[in-house]
KOLKOLDREN-425254 format. One line per 2 residues: their letters; for each residue x, y, z of N, C-alpha, C. Coordinates in steps of 0.001 Angstrom, whole numbers, plus 500000, padded with zeros to 6 digits. Each point is the difference from the previous one (the first is absolute). Layout:
! residues N
A = X/Y/Z/X/Y/Z/X/Y/Z  ...
! end
This chain:
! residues 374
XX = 105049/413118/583395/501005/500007/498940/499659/501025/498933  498470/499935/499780/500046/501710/498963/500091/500706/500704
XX = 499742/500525/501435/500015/501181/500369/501897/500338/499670  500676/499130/500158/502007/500141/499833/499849/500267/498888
XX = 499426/499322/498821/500129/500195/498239/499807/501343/499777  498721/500295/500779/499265/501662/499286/501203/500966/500975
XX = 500406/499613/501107/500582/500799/500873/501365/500644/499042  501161/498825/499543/500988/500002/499429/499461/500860/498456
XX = 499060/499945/499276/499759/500502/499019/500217/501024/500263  499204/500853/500789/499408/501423/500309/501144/500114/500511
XX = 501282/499825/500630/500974/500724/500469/500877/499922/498760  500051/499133/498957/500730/499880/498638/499874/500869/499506
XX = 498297/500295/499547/499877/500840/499097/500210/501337/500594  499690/500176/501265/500383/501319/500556/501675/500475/499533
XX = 500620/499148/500648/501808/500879/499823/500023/499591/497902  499593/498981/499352/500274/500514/498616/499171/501587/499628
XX = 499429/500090/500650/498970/501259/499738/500879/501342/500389  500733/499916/501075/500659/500705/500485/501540/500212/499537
XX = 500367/498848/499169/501475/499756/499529/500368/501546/499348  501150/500522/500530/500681/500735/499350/500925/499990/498943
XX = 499934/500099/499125/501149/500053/498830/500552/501567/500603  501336/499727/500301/500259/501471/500111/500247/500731/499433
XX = 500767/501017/499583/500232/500813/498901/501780/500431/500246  500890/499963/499117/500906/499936/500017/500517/501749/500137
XX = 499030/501058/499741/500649/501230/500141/500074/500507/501272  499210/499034/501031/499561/500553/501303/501051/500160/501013
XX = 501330/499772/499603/500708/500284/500952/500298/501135/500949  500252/499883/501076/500232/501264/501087/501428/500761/499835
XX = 500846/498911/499585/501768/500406/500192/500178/501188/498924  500729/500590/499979/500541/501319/499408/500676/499938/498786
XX = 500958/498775/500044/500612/499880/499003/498832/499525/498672  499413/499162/500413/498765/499982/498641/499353/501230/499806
XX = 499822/500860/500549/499190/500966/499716/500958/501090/499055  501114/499941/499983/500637/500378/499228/500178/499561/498333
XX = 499858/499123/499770/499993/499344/498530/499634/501196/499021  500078/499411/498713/499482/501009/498793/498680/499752/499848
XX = 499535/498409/500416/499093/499453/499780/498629/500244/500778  500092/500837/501092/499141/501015/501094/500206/498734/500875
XX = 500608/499328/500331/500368/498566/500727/498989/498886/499943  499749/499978/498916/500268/498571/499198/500898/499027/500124
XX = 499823/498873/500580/501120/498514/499849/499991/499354/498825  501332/500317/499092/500070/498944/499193/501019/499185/500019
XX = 501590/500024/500479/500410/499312/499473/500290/498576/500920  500540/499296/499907/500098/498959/501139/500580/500692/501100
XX = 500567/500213/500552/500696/500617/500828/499045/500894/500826  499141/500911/499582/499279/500677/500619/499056/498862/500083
XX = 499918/499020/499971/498409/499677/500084/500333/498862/501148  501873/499464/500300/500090/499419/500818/499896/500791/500768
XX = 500547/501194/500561/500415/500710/500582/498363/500351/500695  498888/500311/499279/498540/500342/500470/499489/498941/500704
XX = 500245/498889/499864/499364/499137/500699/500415/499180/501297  501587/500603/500183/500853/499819/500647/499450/501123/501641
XX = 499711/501176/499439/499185/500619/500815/498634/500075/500051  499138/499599/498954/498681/499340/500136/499453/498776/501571
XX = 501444/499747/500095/499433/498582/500560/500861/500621/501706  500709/501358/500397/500351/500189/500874/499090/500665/500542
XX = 499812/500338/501561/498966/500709/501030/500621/501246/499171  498905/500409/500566/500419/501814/500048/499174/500665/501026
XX = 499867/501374/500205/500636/501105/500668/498020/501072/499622  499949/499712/498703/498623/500652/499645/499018/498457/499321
XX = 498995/500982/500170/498954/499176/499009/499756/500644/498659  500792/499255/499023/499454/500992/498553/499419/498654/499047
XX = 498760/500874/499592/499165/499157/499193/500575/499720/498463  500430/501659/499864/500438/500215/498208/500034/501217/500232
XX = 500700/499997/498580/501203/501434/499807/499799/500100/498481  499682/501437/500024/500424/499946/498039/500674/501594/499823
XX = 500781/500169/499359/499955/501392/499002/499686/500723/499141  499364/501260/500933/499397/500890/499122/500670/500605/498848
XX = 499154/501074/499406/500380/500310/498856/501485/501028/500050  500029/500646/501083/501299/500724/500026/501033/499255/500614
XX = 500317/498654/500237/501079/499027/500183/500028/499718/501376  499093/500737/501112/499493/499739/501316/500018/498326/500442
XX = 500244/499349/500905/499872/498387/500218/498676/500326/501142  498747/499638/499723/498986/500158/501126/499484/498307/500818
XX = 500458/500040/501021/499687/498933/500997/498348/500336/501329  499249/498641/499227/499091/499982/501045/500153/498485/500900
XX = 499404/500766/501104/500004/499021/500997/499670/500559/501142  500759/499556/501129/500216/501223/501093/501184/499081/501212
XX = 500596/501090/500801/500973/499814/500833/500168/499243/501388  500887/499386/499931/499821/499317/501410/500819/500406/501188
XX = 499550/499627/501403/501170/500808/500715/501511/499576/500035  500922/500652/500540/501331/499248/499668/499781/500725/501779
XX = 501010/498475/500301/500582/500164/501749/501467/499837/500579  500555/500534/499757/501608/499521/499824/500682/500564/501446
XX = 500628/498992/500501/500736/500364/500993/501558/500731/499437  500248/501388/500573/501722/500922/499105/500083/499625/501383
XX = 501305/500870/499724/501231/500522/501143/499103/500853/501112  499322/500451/499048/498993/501294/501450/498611/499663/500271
XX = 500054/498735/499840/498561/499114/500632/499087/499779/498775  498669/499803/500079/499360/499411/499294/499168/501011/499415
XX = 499817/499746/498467/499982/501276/498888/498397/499831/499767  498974/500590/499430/499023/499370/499421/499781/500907/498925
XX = 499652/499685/498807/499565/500929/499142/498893/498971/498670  499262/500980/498907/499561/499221/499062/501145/498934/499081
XX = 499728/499575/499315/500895/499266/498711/499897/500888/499279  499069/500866/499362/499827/500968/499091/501065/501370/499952
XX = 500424/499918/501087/501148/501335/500294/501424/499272/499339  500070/499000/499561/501049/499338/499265/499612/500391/498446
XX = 498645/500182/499424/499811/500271/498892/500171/498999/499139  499823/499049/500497/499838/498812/498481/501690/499551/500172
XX = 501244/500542/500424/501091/499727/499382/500612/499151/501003  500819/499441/499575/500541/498538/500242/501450/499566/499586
XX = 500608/500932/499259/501483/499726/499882/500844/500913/500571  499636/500665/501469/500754/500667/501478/499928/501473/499467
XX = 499732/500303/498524/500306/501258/499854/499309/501049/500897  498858/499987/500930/498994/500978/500091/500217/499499/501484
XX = 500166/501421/500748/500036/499824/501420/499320/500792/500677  499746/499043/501186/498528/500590/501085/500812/500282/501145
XX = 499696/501447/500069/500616/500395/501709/499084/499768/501350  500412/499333/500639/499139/499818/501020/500750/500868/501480
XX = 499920/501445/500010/500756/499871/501174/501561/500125/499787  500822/499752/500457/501359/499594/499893/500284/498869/498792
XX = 498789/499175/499821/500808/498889/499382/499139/500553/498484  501154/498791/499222/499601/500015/498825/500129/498722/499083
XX = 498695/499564/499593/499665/499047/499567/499611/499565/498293  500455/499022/499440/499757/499876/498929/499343/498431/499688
XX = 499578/499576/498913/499875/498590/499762/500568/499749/498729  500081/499223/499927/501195/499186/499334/499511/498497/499847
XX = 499453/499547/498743/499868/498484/499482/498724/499897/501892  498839/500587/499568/499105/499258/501024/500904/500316/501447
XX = 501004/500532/500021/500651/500227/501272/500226/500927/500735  499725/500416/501025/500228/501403/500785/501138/500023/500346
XX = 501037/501232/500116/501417/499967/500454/499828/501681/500509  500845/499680/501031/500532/501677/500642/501188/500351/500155
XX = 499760/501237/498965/501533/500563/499399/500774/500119/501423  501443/499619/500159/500997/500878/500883/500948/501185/499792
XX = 499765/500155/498798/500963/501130/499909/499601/500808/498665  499912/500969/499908/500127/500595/498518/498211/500108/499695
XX = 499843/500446/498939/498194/500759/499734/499276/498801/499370  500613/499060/499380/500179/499214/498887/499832/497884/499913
XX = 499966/499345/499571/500432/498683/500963/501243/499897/498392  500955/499610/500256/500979/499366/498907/499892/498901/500029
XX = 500393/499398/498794/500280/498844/499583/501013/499282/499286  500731/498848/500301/500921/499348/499354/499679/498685/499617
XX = 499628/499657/498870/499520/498554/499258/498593/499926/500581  499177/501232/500106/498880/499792/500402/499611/499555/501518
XX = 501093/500394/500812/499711/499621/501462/499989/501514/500508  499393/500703/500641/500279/501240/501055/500983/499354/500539
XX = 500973/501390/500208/501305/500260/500779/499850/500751/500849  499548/501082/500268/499614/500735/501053/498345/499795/500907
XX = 499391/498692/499747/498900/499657/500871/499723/498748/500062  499073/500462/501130/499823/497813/500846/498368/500329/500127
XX = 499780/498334/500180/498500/500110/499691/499662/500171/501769  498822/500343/499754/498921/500630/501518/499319/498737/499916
XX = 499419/499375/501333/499614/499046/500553/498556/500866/499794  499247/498883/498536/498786/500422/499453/498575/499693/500902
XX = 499356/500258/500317/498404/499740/500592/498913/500203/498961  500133/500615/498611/499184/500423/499718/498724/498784/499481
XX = 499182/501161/499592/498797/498965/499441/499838/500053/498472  500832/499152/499614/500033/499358/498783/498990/499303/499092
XX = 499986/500262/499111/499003/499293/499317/499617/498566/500323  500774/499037/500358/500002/499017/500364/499174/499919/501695
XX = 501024/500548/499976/498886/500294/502131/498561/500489/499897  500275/500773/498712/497898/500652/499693/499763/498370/499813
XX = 500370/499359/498988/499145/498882/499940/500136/498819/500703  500952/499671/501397/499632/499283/501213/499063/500438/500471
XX = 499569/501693/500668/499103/500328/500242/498840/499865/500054  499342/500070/498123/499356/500322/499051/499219/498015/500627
XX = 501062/499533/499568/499186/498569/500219/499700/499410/501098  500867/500527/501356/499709/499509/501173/498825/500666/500507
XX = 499472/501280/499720/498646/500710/500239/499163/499220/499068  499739/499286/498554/499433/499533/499725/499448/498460/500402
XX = 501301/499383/500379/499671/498183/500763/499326/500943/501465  500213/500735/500641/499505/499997/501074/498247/500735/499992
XX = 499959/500480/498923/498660/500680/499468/499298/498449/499677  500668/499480/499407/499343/498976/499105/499255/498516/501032
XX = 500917/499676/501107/499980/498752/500885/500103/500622/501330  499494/501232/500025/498988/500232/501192/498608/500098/499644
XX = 499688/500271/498853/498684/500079/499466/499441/498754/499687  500824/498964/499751/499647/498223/500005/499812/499979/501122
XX = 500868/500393/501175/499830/499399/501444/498544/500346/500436  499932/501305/499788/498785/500440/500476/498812/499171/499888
XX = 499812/499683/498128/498805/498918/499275/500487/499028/500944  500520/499470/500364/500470/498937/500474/499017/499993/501659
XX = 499956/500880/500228/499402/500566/501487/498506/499305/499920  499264/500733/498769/499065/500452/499761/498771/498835/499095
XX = 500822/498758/499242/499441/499120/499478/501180/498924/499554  499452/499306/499090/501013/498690/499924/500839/500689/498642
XX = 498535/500114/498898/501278/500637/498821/500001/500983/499902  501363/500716/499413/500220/501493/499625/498916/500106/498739
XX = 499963/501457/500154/499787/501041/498646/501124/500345/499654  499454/500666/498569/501100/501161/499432/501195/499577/499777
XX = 500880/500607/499830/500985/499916/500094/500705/498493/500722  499432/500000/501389/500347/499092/500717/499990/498438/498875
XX = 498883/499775/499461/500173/498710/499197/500894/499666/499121  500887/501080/499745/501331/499929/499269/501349/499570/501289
XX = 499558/500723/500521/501364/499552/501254/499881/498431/500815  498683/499719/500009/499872/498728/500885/500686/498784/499343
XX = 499594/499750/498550/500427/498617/499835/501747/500812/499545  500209/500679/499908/501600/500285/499714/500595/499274/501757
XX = 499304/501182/501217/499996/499470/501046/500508/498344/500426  499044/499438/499430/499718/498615/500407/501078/499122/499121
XX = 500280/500686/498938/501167/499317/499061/501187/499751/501029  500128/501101/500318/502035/500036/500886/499207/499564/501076
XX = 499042/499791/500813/499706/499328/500925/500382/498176/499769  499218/499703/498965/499668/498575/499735/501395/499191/499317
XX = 500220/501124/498983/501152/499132/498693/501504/500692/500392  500068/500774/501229/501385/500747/500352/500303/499180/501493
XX = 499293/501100/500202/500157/499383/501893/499657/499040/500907  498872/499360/500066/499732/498649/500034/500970/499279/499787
XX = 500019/499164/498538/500828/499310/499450/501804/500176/500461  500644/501120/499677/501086/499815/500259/500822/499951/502030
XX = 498461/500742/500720/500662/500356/501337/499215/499408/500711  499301/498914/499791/499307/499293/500403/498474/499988/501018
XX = 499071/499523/500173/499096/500210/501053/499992/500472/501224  500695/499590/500641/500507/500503/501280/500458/501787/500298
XX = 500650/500191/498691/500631/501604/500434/499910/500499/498995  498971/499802/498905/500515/500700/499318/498857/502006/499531
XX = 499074/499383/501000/499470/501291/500650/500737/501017/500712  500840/499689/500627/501004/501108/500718/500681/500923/498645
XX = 500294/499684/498644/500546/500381/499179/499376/500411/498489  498405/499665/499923/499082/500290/499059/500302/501216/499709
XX = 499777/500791/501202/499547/501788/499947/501467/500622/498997  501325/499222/500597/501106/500286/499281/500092/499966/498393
XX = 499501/498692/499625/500258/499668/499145/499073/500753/498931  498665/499993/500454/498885/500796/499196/500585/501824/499859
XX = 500863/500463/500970/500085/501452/499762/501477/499768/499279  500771/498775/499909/501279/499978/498826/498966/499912/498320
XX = 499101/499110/500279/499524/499458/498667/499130/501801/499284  499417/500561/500727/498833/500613/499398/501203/501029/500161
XX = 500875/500318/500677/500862/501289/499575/500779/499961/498848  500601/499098/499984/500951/499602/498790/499247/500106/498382
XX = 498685/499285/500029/499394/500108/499015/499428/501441/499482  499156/500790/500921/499951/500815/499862/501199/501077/499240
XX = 500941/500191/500729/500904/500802/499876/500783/499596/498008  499733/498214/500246/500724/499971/498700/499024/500382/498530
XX = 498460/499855/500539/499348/500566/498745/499889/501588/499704  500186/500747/501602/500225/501258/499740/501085/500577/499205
XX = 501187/498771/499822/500786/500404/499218/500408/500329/498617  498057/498769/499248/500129/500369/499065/498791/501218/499665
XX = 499809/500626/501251/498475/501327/499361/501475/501034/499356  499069/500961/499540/500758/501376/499943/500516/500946/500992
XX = 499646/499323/500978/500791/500653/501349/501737/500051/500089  500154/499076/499485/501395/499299/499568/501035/499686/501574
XX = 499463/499355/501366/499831/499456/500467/501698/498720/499741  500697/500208/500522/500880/498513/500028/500379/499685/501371
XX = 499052/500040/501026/500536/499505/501591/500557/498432/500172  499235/499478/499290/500692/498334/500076/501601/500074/499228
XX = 499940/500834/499298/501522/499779/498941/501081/501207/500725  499955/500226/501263/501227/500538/500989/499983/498968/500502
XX = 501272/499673/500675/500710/499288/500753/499791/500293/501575  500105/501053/499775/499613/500738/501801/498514/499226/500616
XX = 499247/499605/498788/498326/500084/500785/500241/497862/499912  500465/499574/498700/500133/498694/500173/500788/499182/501043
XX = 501279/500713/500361/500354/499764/500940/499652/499974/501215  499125/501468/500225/499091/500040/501476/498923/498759/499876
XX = 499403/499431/499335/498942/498887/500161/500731/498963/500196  501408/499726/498928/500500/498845/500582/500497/500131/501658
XX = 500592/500821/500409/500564/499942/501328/498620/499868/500991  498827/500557/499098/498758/499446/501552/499517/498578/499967
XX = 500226/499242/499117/499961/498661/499463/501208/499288/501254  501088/500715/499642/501173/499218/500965/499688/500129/501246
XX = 499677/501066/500781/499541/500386/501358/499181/499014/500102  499165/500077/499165/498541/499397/500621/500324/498302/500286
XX = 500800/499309/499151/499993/498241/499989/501805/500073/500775  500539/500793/500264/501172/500192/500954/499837/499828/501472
XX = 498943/500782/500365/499240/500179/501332/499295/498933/500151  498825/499622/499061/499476/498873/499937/499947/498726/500451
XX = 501355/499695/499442/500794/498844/500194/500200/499581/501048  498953/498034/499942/500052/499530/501002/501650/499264/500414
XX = 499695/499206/501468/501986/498942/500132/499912/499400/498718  498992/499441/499487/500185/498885/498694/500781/500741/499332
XX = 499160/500963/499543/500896/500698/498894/501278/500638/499859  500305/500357/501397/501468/500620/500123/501057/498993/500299
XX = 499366/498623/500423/500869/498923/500737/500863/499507/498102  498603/499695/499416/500685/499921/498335/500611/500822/499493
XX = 500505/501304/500318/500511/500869/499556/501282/499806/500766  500209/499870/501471/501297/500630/500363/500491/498519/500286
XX = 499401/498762/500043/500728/498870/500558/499034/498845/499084  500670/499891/498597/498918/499445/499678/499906/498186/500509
XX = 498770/499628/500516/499918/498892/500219/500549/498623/499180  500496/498985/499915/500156/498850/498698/500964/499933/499458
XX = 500889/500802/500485/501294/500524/499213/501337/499818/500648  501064/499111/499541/501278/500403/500938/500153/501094/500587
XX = 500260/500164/501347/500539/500838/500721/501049/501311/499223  500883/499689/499128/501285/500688/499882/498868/500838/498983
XX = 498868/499084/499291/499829/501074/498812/498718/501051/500551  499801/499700/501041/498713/501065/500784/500328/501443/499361
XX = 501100/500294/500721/500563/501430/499935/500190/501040/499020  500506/498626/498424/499951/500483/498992/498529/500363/499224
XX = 499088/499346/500463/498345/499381/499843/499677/501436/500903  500373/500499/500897/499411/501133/500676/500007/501314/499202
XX = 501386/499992/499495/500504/501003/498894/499014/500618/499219  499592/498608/499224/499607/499882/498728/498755/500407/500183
XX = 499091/499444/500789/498933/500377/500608/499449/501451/500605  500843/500574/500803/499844/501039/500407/499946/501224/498911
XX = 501005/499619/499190/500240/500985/498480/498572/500283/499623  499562/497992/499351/498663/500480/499401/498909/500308/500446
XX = 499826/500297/501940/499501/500260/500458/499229/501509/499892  501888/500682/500397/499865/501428/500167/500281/500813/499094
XX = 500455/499155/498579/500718/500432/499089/499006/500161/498661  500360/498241/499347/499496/499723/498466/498142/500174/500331
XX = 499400/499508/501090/498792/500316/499781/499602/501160/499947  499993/501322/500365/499789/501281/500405/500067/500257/498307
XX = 501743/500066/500047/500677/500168/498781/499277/499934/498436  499426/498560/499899/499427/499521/498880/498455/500207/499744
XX = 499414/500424/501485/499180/501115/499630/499557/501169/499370  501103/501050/500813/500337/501106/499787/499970/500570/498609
XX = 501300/498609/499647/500283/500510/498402/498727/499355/498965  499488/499207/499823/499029/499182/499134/498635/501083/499763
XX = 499742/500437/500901/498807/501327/499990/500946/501200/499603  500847/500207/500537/500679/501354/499188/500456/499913/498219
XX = 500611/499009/500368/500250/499683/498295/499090/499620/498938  499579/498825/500548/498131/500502/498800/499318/500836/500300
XX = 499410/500794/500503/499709/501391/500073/500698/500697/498855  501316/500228/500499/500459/501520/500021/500455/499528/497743
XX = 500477/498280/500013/499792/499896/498592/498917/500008/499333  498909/499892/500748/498861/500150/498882/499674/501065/499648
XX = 500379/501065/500687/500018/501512/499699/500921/500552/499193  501013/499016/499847/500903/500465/498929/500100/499585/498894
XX = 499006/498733/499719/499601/499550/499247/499017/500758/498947  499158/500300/500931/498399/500639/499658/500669/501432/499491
XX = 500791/501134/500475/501014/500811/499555/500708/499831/498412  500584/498883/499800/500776/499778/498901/499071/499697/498887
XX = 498905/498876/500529/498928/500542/498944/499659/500695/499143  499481/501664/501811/499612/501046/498603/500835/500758/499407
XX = 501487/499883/500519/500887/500907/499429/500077/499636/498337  499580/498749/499728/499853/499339/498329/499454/501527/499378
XX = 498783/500222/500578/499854/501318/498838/500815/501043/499683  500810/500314/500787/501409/500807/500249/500966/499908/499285
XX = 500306/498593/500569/501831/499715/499189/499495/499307/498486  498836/499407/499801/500252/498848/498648/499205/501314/499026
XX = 499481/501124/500502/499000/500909/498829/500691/500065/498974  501266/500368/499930/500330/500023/498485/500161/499122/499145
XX = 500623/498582/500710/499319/498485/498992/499059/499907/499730  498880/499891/500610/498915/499885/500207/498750/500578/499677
XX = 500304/501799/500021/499057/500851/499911/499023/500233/501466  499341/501074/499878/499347/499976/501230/499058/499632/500413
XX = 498997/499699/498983/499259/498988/499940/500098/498385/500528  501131/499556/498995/500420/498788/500457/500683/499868/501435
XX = 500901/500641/500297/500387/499839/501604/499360/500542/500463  498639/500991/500047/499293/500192/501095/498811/498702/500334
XX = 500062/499476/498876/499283/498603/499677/500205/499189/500840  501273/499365/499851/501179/499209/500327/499600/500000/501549
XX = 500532/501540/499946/500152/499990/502123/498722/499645/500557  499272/500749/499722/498640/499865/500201/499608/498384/500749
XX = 499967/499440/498460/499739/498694/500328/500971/499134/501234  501068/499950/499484/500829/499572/500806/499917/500188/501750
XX = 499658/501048/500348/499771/500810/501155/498910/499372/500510  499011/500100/499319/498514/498883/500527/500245/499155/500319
XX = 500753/499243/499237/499696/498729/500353/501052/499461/501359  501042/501408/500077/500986/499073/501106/499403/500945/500988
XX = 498956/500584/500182/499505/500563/500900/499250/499114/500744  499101/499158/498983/499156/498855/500140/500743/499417/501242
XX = 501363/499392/499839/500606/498943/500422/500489/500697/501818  500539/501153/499344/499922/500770/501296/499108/500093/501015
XX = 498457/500101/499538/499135/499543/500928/499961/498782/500854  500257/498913/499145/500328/498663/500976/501024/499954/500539
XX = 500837/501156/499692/501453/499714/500771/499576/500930/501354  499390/500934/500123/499547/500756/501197/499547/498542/501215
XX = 498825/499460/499435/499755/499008/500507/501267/498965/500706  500133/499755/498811/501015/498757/500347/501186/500588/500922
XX = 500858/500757/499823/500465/500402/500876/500136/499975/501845  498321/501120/500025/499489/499604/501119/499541/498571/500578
XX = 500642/499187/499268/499124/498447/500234/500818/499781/500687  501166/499882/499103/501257/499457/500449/500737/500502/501349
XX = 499809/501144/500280/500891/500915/500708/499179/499217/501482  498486/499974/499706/499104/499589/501407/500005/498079/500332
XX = 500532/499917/498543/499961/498431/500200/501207/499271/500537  500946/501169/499566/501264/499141/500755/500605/500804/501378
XX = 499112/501389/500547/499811/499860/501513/499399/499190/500652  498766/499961/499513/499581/498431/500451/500721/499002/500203
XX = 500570/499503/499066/500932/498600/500077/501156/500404/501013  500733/500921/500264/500814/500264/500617/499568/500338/501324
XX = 499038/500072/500723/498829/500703/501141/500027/498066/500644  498951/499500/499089/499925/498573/500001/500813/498864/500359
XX = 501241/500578/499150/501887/498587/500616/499852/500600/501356  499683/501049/500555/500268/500837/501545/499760/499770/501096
XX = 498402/499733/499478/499055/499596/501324/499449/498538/499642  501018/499159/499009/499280/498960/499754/500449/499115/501435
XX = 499137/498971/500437/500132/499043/501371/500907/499127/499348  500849/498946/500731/500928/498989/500271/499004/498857/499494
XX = 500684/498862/498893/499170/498931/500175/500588/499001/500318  499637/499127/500410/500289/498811/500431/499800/498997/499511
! end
């Protein structure tokens, strides 16, 4: 039980150590870089508008951006590949040949085609040098069926090379003596947690080894990924929909397939029940089968996620929008504090999150392969 206490500390204090307060001038988009203010966010509007794309994938990795003294916008970071299927097959080029810009103005010839992005979006012009627009939609282009490697895909990557760095190097100690070193003594009793207080308990003795390995690479990915969200990497893979959704749908596969006669016999004919109302009872069932469970996954990790980031956002924008009530002192005060402490909370929400997300595959794994009683 101390080795879990000291374990949970040392990963606490690590991501508060790492917490990013971001900086509100760092934007990539064009239109901020235009301001009087060398793109500075102050007013509400810009500061919804920043965090609105703060919290979307993108296309590059940029750390921060400032302007120099001759009105220049300078972005560091570096580029990722973009893979887009056009009309004349499949394109590859840097992100950096887009130049930072993001509202379609700036176009990349690839060949015949010609490509722009637009709001995080790639589109290929059909006609004309240009992409137009009416109420902010392109009129003359459609989007290209994207592959690229997105910031977000760097950090599926980023963490699936790390769990597999990390719990092959346990396996190994594991070879070699009873307890780990190093590193390893941080992973074991985490290990043994979703072993003992996850999987066990909810999927019972009998099977619930067939589904450990699952549950331990939902639990340690999820977590991971959500404290990376608060380093300065700026990291939001749990807060897309695309990546929450893919875990819920391997959750459904997995206790879909699973599923013993017990469990499907209660689903499509439920036992105890008038006859006439089976059918309606099948309905209902099957929905929350294939439907509300997946579903209420999906969204519960995307939405706390992707709000605590918009939370932690609105925060520091306090030094921004309230400076002139306030002074800059006082709202840099203000945010400051404020920011800590819901950063704090953010940390247990990384956690908790991942609890939940592994605790109620479990439970749902468990109704699957649970036996008939008598």
């Amino acid at each position: 039980m101390k080795i879990v206490q000291k374990s949970i500390k040392f990963l606490t204090v690590l991501a508060i150590a790492l917490c990013s307060f971001h900086g509100f001038a760092s934007d990539t988009d064009k239109k901020h870089d235009d301001q009087n203010d060398g793109g500075m966010i102050n007013t509400k509007e810009e500061v919804e508008a920043y965090i609105l794309h703060h919290i979307q994938d993108s296309h590059d990795f940029n750390l921060f951006s400032y302007t120099n003294d001759a009105g220049e916008r300078k972005h560091f970071g570096f580029p990722l590949p973009v893979i887009v299927s056009t009309s004349e097959g499949i394109k590859t080029f840097m992100s950096s040949e887009f130049h930072h810009n993001d509202d379609g103005t700036y176009v990349v010839t690839k060949g015949n085609v010609k490509l722009v992005k637009f709001h995080g979006k790639i589109y290929e012009i059909e006609a004309g040098d240009k992409v137009e627009f009416v109420d902010h939609h392109p009129t003359n282009a459609h989007k290209v069926l994207d592959f690229s490697i997105t910031k977000s895909v760097m950090g599926v990557l980023l963490v699936g090379l790390l769990l597999l760095w990390w719990f092959s190097s346990l396996a190994r100690q594991y070879k070699k003596r009873q307890v780990p070193t190093g590193f390893g003594r941080v992973l074991e009793p985490l290990v043994l947690y979703v072993r003992d207080e996850i999987a066990r308990p909810n999927i019972g003795e009998k099977h619930y080894r067939r589904f450990t390995g699952y549950l331990m690479t939902v639990f340690f990915f999820i977590w991971i990924l959500n404290l990376l969200g608060l380093t300065p990497l700026g990291f939001n893979v749990t807060g897309q929909l695309a990546v929450t959704a893919c875990l819920a749908i391997f959750t459904l596969v997995i206790y879909t397939v699973s599923g013993n006669k017990h469990y499907w016999g209660h689903i499509l004919w439920m036992p105890g029940v008038p006859v006439l109302i089976r059918p309606v009872l099948a309905i209902i069932e099957l929905a929350g089968a294939l439907v509300i469970k997946p579903f209420s996954l999906l969204v519960r990790l995307f939405a706390n996620i992707s709000a605590g980031h918009i939370v932690v956002m609105s925060l520091i924008a306090i030094m921004f929008t309230l400076k002139q009530s306030l002074g800059v002192v006082g709202a840099t005060g203000l945010s400051l504090v404020l920011s800590f402490f819901i950063t704090l909370i953010e940390v247990l929400v990384a956690f908790l999150q991942a609890y939940i997300f592994t605790m109620l595959s479990a439970l749902f794994i468990g109704m699957a392969v649970e036996e008939a009683h008598h």
